[in-house]
C-alpha positions in Angstrom: 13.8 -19.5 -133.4 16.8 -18.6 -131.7 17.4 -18.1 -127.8 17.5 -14.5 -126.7 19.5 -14.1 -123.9 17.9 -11.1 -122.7 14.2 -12.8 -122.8 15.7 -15.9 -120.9 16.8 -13.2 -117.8 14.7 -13.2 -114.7 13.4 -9.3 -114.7 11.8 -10.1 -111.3 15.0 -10.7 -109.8 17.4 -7.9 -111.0 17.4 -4.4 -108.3 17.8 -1.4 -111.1 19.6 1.1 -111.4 22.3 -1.6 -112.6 24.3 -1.8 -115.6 25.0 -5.8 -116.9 27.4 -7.6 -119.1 24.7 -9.4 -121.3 27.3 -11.1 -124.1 30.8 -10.7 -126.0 30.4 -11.7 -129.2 33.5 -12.4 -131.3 34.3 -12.4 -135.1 35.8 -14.4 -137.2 38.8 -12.1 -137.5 38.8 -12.2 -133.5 37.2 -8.7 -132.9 35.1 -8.5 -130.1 31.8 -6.7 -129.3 30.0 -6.1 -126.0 26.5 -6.0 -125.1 25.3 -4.0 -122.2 22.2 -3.7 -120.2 22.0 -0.7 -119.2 19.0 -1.0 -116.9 17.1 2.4 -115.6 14.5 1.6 -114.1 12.8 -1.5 -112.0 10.9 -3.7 -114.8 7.5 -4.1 -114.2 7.1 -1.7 -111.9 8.1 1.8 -113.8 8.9 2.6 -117.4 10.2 6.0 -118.6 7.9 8.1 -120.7 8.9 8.4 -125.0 9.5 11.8 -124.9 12.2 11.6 -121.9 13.3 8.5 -123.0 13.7 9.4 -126.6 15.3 12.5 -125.3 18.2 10.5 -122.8 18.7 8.6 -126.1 20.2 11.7 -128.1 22.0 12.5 -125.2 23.4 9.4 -123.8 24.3 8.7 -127.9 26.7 11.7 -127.1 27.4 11.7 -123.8 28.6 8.0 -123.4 30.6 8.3 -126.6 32.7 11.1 -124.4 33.4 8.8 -121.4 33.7 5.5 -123.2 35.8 3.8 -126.2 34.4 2.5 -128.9 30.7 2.9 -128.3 29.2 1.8 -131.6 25.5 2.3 -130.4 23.1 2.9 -127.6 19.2 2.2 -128.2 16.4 2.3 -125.7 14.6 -1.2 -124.7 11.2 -1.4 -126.0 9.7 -1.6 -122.7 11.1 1.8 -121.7 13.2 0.3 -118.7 16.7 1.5 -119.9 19.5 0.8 -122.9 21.5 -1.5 -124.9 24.9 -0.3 -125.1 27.0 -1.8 -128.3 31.0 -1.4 -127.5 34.1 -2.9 -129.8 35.8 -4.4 -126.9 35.0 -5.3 -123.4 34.7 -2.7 -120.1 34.1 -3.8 -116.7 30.8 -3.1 -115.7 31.9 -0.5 -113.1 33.9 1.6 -116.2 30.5 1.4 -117.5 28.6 1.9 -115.0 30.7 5.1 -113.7 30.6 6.2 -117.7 26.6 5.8 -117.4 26.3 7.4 -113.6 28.9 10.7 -115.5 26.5 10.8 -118.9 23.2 11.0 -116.3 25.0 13.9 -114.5 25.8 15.7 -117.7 22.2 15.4 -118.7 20.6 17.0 -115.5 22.6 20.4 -116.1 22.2 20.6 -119.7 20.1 22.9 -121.7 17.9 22.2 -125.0 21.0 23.5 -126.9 22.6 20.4 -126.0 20.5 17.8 -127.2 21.7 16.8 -130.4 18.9 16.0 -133.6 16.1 17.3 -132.4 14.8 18.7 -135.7 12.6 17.4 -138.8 15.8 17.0 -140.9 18.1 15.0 -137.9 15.4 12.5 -136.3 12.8 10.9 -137.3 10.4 11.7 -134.2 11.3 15.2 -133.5 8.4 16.3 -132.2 8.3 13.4 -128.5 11.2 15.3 -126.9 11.0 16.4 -123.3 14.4 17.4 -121.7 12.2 17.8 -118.5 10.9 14.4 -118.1 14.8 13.6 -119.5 16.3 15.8 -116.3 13.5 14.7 -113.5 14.4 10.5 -114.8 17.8 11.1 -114.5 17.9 13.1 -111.1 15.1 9.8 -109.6 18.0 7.3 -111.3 21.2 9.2 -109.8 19.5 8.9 -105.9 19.0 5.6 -106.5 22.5 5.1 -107.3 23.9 2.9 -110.4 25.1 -0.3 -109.6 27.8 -2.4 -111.4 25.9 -5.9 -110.4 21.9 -6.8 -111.6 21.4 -8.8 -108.4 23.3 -7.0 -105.6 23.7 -3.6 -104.9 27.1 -2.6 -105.8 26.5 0.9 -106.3 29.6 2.9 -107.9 30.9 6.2 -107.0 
């Protein structure tokens, strides 16, 4: 079976909010794409509820897209503790970080109205929204502050 890099990463070690490069990976015609970690919240000791999670997905799908080039996708971790962000290219970690910290802003002053395929026909779990827990997550993550390093705190502005 092959190595995971994200299983082989010591989650005890890492000081969340933090956004990390986890790979490049380049194709044989020399394009590149970027992995991100886009870590929330401390693992093992906090997760993010479905509904808020699922609803900082729709958004952050959006939101990210606005403040970043060539975001190709952003999914949520199965253990509810933050995002992989997909990007054609390589950022610095404190463009994305500062990208992240922006989208999280823009979510805490939005209104249903702006969270994008909430319905039967536009997502397939329509139903586990909650733009409150979405709003109260992202207002706990912002006072924490987003850092551009897993291990220290380098927490961007």
């Amino acid at each position: 079976m092959a190595k995971v890099e994200s299983f082989t990463l010591d989650h005890t070690a890492v000081k969340a909010p933090y956004v990390r490069l986890i790979t490049v990976e380049k194709g044989k015609k020399g394009d590149q794409i970027s992995n991100y970690d886009l870590r929330l919240v401390q693992p093992n000791e906090n997760a993010i509820p479905t509904a808020g999670l699922h609803t900082i997905e729709h958004m952050l799908a959006g939101y990210l897209r606005d403040r970043l080039d060539g975001v190709i996708d952003c999914s949520p971790f199965g253990c509810r503790t933050g995002f992989h962000l997909i990007v054609w290219g390589e950022h610095d970690t404190v463009e994305v970080a500062k990208a992240l910290k922006g989208a999280l802003e823009q979510i805490t002053k939005s209104s249903w109205d702006d969270v994008q395929g909430t319905d039967i026909r536009s997502c397939g779990n329509y139903r586990d929204h909650s733009l409150f827990s979405a709003k109260e997550w992202c207002k706990k993550i912002l006072g924490e502050g987003i850092s551009s390093d897993p291990f220290t705190r380098k927490v961007v502005e």
